[in-house]
C-alpha positions in Angstrom: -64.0 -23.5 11.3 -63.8 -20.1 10.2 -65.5 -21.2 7.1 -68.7 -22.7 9.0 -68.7 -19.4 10.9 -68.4 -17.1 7.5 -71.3 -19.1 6.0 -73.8 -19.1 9.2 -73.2 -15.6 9.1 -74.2 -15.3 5.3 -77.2 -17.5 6.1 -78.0 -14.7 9.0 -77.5 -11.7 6.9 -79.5 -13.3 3.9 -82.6 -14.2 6.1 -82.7 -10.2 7.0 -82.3 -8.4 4.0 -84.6 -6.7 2.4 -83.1 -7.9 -1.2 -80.8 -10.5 -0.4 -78.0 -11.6 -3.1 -79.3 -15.8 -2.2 -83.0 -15.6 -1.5 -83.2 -18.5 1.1 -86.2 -19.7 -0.7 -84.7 -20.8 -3.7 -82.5 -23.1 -1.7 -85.4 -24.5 0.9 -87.5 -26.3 -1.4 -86.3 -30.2 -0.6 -86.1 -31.2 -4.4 -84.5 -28.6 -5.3 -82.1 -28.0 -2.8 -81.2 -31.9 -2.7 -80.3 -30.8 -6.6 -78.0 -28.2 -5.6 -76.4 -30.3 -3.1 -76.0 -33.3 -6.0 -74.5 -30.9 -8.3 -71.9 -29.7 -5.4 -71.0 -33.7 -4.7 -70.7 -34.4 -8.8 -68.7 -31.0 -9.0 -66.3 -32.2 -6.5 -65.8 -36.1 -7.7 -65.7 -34.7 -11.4 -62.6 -32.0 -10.7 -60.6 -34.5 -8.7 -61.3 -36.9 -11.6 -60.0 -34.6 -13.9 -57.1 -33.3 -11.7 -55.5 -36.9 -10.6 -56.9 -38.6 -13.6 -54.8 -36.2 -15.3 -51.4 -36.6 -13.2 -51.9 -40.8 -13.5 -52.6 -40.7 -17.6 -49.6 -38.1 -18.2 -46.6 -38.8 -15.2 -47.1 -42.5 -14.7 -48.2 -43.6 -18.0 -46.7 -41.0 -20.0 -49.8 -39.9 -22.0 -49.1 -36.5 -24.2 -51.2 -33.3 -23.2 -53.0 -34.6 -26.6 -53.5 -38.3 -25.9 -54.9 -37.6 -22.5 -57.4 -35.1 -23.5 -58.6 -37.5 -26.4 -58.4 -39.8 -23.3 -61.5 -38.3 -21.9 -63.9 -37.6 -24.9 -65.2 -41.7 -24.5 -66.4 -39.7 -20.7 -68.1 -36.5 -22.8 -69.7 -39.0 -25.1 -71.2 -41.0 -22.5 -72.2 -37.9 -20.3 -74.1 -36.7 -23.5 -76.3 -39.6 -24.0 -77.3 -40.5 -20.7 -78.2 -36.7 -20.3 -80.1 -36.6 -23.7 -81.7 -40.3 -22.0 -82.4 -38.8 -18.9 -84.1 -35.5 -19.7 -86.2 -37.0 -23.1 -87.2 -40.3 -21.9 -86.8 -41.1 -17.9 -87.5 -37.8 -16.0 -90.9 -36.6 -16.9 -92.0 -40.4 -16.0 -89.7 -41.2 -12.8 -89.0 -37.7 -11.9 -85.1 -36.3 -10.5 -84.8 -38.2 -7.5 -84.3 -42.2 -8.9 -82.1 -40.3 -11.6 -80.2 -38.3 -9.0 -79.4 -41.5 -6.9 -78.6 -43.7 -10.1 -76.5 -40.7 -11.1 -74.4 -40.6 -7.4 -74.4 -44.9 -7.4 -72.3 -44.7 -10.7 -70.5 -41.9 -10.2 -69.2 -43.4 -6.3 -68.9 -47.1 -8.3 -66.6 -44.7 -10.9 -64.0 -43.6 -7.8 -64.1 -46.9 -6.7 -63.0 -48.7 -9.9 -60.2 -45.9 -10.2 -59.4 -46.0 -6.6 -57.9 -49.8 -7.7 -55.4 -48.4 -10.1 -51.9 -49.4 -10.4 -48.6 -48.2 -12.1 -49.0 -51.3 -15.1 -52.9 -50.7 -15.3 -53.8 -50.2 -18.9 -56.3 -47.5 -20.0 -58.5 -49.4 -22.4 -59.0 -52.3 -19.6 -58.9 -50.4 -16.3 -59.1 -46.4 -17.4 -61.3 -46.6 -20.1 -64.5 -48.4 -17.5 -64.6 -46.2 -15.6 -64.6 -43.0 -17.2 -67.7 -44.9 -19.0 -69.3 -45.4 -15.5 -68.2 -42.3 -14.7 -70.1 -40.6 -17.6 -73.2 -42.3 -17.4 -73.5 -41.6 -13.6 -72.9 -37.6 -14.3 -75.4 -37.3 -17.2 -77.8 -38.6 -14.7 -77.0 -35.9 -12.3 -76.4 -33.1 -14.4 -79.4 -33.0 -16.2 -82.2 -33.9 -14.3 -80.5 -31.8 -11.2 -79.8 -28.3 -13.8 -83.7 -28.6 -14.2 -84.9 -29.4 -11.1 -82.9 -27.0 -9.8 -84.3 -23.7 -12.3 -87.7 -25.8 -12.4 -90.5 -23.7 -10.6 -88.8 -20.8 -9.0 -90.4 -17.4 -9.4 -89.2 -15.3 -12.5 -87.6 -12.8 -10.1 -85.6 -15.8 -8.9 -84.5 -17.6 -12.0 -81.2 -15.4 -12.7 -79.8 -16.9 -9.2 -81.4 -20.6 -9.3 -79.2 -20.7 -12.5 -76.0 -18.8 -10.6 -76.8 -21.0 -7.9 -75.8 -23.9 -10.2 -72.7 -23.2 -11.4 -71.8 -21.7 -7.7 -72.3 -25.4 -6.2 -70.7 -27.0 -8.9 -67.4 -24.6 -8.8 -67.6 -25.0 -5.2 -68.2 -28.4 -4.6 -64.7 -29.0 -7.4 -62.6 -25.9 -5.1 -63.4 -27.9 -1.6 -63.1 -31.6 -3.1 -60.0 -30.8 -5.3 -58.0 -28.9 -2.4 -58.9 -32.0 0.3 -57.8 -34.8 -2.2 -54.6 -32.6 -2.9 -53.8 -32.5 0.8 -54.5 -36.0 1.4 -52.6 -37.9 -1.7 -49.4 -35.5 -0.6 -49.8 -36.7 3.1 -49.9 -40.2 2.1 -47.3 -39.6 -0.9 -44.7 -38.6 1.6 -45.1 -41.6 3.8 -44.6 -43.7 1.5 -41.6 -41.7 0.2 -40.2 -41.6 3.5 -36.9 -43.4 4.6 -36.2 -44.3 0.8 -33.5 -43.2 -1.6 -35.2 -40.9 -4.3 -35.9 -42.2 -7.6 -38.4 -42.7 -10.6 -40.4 -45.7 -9.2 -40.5 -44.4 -5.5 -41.9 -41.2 -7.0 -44.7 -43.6 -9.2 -45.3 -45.3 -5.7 -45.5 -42.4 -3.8 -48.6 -41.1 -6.3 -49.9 -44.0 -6.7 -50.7 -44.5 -2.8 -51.7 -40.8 -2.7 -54.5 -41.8 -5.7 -55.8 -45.1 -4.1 -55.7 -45.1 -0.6 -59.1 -44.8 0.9 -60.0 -43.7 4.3 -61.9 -46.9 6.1 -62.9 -45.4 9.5 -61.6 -42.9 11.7 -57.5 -43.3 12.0 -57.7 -46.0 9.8 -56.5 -46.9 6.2 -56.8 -49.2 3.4 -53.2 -50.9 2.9 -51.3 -49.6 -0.4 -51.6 -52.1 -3.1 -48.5 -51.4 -4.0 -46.5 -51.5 -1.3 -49.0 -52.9 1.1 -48.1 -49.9 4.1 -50.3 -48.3 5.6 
């Protein structure tokens, strides 16, 4: 609450300014304010990917700091060619918004595939997929969105179309990273509850904070690995 209250008030103050710090108008074009918006909902899946990606690669399946950081790099190669696809060949002929919406598809079919991960899933058959998927779908949106977004604004306005992008992206990773934190220690400690502490209710109690998926209001996907709720 108080944030939707701190940011009207920004909105307020920045629509009455005589040099505001966010010129409203670099945000109100559609295009480029649906790129902004893509980069905030790519920043947020990509930290929580990252962050929990992290936590199953090193304390369930006992990756080194090393091995999980080489882990990622099929991810960074895939990013980079879809990007260097995307901005040579695709958007001067389609234009940002197919690439956008191909770029949020695979990035949601990404979460999916990882939300179905178990304690005995390997990387190279259930890991490695996704953070191919995962790759392709963010080259699409970082790319084409980065120029959309500092494509056409006045030169008085190009130093905070580009600040503007790395806000939304650090943003949309702060707000996604700290809800998915909350939520996989709510559902870790129900499943952790009423049972004697020990290595594999620890690996469950994760494991259900990772993969369980919100369905509908009060509701939840069961645990697919202990099948509660």
């Amino acid at each position: 609450m108080l944030a939707v209250v701190l940011l009207t008030a920004f909105v307020f103050v920045e629509s009455r300014v005589h040099d505001p710090l966010l010129p409203l108008r670099v945000v109100a074009d559609r295009v480029r304010g649906g790129s902004f918006l893509a980069l905030g909902i790519s920043g947020a899946a990509l930290f929580a990917v990252f962050l929990f990606l992290t936590y199953y690669m090193q304390l369930t399946k006992g990756f080194s700091p090393i091995e999980t950081g080489l882990a990622y790099l099929p991810m960074t190669a895939a990013i980079m060619v879809s990007a260097t696809l995307a901005t040579t060949r695709f958007l001067d002929k389609v234009g940002p918004r197919p690439l956008l919406v191909l770029g949020m598809a695979l990035g949601a079919l990404a979460m999916v595939w990882f939300a179905q991960l178990h304690t005995t899933s390997s990387y190279a058959g259930h890991v490695l997929p996704g953070l191919i998927v995962l790759g392709l779908g963010m080259g699409n949106i970082f790319a084409p969105g980065i120029a959309t977004a500092t494509y056409g604004v006045a030169p008085t306005d190009t130093g905070v179309a580009s600040a503007q992008v790395n806000t939304m992206q650090q943003i949309g990773g702060s707000i996604g990273t700290a809800l998915l934190e909350l939520h996989l220690r709510q559902r870790g400690e129900l499943v952790a509850e009423g049972r004697p502490p020990g290595p594999q209710v620890a690996a469950d109690a994760a494991m259900h904070g990772y993969t369980a998926e919100r369905i509908g209001a009060g509701s939840l996907r069961a645990c697919p690995l202990t099948g509660r709720r």
